[in-house]
N, CA and C atoms as an extended XYZ file, in Angstrom:
246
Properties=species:S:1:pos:R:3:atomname:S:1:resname:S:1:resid:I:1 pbc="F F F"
N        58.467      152.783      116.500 N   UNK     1
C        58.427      151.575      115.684 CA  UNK     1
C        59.733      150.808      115.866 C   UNK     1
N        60.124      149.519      116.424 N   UNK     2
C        60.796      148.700      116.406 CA  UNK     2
C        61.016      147.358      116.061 C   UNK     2
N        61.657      147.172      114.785 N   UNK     3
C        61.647      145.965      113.837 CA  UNK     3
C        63.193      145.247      114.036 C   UNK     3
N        62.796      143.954      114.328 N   UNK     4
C        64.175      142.883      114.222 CA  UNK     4
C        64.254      141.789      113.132 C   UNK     4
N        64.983      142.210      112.560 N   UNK     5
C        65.276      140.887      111.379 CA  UNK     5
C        66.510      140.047      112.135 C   UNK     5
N        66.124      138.567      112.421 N   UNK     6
C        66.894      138.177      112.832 CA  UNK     6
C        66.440      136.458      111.901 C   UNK     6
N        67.821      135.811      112.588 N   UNK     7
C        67.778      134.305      112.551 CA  UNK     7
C        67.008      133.260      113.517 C   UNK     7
N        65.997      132.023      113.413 N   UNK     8
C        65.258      131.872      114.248 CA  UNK     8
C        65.885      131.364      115.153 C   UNK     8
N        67.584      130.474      114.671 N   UNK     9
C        68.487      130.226      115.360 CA  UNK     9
C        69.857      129.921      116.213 C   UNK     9
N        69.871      131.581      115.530 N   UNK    10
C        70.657      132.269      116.959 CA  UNK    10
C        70.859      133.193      118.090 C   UNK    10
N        71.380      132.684      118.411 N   UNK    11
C        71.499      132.524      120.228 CA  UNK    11
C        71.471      134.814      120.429 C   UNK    11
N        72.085      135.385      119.303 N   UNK    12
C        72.311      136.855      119.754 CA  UNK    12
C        70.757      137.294      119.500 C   UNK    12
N        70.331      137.089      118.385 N   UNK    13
C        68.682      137.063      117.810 CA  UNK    13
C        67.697      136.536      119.458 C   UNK    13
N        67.672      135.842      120.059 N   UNK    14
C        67.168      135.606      120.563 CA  UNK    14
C        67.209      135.735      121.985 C   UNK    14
N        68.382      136.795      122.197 N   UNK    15
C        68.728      137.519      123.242 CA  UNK    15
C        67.836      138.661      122.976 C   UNK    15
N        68.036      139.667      121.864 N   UNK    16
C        67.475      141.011      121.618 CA  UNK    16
C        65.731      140.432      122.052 C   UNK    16
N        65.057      139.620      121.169 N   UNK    17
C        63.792      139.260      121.763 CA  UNK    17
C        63.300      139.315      122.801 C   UNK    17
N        64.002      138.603      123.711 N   UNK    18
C        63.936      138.109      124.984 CA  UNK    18
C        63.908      139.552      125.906 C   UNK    18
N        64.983      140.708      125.452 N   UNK    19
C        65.300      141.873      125.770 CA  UNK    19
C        64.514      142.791      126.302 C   UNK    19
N        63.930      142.680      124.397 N   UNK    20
C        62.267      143.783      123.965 CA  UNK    20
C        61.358      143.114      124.640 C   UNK    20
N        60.946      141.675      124.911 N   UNK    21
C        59.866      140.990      125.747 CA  UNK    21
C        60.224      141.368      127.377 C   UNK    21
N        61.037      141.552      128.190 N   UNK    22
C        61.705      141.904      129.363 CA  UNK    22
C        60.881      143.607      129.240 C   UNK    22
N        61.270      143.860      128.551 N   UNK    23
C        60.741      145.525      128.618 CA  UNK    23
C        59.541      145.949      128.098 C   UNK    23
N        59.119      144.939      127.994 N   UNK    24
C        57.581      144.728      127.469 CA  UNK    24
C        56.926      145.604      126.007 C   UNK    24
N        58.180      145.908      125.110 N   UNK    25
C        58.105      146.419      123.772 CA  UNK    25
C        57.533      145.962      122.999 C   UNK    25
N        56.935      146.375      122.377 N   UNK    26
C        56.109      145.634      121.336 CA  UNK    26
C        56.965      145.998      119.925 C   UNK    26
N        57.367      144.682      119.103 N   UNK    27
C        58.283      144.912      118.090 CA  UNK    27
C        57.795      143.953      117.118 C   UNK    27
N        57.949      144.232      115.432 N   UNK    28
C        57.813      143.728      114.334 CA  UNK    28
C        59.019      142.818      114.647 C   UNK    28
N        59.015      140.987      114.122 N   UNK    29
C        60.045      140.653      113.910 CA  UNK    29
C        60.197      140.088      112.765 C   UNK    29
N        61.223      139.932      111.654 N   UNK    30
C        61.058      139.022      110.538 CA  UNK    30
C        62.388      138.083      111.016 C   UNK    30
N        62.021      137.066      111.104 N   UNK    31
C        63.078      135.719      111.272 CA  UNK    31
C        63.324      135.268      109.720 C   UNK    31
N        64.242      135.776      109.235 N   UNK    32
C        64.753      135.479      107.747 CA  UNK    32
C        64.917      134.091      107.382 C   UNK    32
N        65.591      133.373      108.584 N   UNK    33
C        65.605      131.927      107.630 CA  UNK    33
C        64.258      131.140      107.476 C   UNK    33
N        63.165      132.049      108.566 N   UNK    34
C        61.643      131.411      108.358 CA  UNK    34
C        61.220      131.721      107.008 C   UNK    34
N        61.463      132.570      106.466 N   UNK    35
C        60.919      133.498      104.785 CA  UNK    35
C        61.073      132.326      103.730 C   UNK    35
N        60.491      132.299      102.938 N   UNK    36
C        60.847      132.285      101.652 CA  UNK    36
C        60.918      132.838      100.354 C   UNK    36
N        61.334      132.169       99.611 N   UNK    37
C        61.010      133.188       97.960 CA  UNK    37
C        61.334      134.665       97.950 C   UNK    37
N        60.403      135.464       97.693 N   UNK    38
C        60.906      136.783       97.501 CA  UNK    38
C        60.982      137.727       98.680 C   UNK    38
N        59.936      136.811       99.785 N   UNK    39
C        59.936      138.029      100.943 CA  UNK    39
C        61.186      137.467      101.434 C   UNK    39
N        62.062      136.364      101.571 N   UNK    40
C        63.610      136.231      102.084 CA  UNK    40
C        64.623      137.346      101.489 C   UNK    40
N        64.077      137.389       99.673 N   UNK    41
C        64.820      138.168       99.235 CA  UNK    41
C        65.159      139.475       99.527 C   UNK    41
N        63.400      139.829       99.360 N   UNK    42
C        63.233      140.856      100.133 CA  UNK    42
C        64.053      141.632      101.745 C   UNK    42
N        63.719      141.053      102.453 N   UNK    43
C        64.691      141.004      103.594 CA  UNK    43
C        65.750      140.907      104.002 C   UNK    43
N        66.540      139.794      103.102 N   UNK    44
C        67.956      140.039      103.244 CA  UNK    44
C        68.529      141.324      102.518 C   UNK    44
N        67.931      141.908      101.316 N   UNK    45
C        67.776      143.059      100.831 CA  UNK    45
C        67.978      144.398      102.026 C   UNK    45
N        66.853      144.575      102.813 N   UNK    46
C        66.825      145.644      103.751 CA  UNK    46
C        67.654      145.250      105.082 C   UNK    46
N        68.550      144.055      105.158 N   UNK    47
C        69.401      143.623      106.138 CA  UNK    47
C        70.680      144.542      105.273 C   UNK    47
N        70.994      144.081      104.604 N   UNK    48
C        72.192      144.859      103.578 CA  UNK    48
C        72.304      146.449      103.345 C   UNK    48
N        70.949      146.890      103.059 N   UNK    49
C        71.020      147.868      103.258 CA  UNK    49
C        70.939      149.050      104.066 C   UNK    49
N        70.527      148.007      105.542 N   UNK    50
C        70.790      148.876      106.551 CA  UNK    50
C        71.993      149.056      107.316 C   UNK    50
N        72.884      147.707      107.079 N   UNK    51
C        74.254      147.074      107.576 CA  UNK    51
C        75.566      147.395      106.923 C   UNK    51
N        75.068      147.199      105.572 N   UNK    52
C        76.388      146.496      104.796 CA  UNK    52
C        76.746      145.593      104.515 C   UNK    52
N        75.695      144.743      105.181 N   UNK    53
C        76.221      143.213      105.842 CA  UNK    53
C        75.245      141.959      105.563 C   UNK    53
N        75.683      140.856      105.831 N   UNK    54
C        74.000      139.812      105.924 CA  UNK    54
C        74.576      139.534      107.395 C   UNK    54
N        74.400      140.306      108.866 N   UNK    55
C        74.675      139.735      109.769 CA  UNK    55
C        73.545      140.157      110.596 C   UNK    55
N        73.382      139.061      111.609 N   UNK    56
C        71.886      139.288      112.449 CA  UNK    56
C        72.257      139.164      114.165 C   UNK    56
N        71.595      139.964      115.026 N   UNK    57
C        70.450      140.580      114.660 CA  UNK    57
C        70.609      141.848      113.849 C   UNK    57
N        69.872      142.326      113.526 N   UNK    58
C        69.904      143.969      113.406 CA  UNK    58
C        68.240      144.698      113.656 C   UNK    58
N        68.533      145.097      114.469 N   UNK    59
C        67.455      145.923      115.173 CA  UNK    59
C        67.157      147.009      115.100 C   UNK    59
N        65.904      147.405      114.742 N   UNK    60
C        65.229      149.010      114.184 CA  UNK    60
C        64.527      149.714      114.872 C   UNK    60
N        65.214      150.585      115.244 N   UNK    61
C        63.797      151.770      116.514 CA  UNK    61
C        64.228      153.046      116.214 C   UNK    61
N        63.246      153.610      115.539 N   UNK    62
C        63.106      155.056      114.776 CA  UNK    62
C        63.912      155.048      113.900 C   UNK    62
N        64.432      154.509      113.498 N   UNK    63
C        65.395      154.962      112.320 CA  UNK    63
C        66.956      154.510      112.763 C   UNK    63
N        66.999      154.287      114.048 N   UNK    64
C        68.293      154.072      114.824 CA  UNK    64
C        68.646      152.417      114.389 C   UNK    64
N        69.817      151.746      113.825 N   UNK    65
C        69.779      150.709      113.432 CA  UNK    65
C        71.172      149.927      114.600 C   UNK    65
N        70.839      149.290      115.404 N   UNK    66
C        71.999      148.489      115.705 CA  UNK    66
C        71.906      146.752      115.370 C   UNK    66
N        73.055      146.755      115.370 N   UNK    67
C        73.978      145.397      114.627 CA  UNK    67
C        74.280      145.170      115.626 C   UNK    67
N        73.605      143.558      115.800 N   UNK    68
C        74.200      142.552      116.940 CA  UNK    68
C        73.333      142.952      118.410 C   UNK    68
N        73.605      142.546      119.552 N   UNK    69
C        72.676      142.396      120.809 CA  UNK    69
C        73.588      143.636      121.709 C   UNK    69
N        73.422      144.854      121.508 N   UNK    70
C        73.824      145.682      122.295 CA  UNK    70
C        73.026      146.534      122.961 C   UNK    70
N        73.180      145.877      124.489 N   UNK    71
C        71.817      146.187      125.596 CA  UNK    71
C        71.655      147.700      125.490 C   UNK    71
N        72.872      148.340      126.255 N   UNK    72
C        73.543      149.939      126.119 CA  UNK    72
C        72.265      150.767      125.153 C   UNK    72
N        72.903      150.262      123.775 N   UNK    73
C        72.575      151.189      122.616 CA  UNK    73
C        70.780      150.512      122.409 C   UNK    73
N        70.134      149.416      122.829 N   UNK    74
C        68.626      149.453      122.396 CA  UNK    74
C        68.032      149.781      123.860 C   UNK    74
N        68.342      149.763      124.595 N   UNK    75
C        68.238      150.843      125.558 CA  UNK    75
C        67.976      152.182      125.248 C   UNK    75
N        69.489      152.792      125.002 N   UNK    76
C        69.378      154.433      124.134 CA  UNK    76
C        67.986      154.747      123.566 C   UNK    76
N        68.133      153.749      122.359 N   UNK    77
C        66.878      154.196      121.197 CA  UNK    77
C        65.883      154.103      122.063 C   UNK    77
N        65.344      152.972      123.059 N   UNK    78
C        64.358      153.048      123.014 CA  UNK    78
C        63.730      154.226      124.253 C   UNK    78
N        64.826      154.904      124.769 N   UNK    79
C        64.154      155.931      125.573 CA  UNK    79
C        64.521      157.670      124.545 C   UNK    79
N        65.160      157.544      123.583 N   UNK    80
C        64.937      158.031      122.577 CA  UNK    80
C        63.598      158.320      121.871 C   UNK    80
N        63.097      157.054      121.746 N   UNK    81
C        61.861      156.659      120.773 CA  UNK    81
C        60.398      157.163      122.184 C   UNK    81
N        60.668      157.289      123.270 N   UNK    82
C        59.251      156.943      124.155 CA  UNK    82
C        59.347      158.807      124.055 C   UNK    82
């Protein structure tokens, strides 16, 4: 399972996409500033609590959480995860 909460516009958010689409992953994404009302709340909620932080991207595969567009480490997870 691999989930990205990201921003619809920025440039690191839309690297990781581009990434998981390159490797032909199939991934949940929530684009937070698309949300409103409670599911934004919602979300920036499980951004915080996976981070610490409100910073994007942050990317989810098995449980493995990385912060920001790091090829290396969603690489890792995802031959981790297969």
């Amino acid at each position: 399972m691999v989930k990205v909460y990201s921003l619809s516009t920025c440039p690191w958010c839309k690297k990781v996409k581009q990434f998981l689409d390159d490797q032909n992953v199939q991934y949940d994404v929530v684009d937070v500033d698309l949300t409103q009302g409670e599911e934004q709340k919602k979300a920036l909620e499980e951004v915080e609590e996976l981070t610490g932080k409100r910073a994007f991207p942050v990317t989810v595969i098995n449980g493995t959480v990385i912060q920001g567009f790091k090829q290396e480490d969603i690489e890792g997870a995802l031959k981790d995860e297969a």
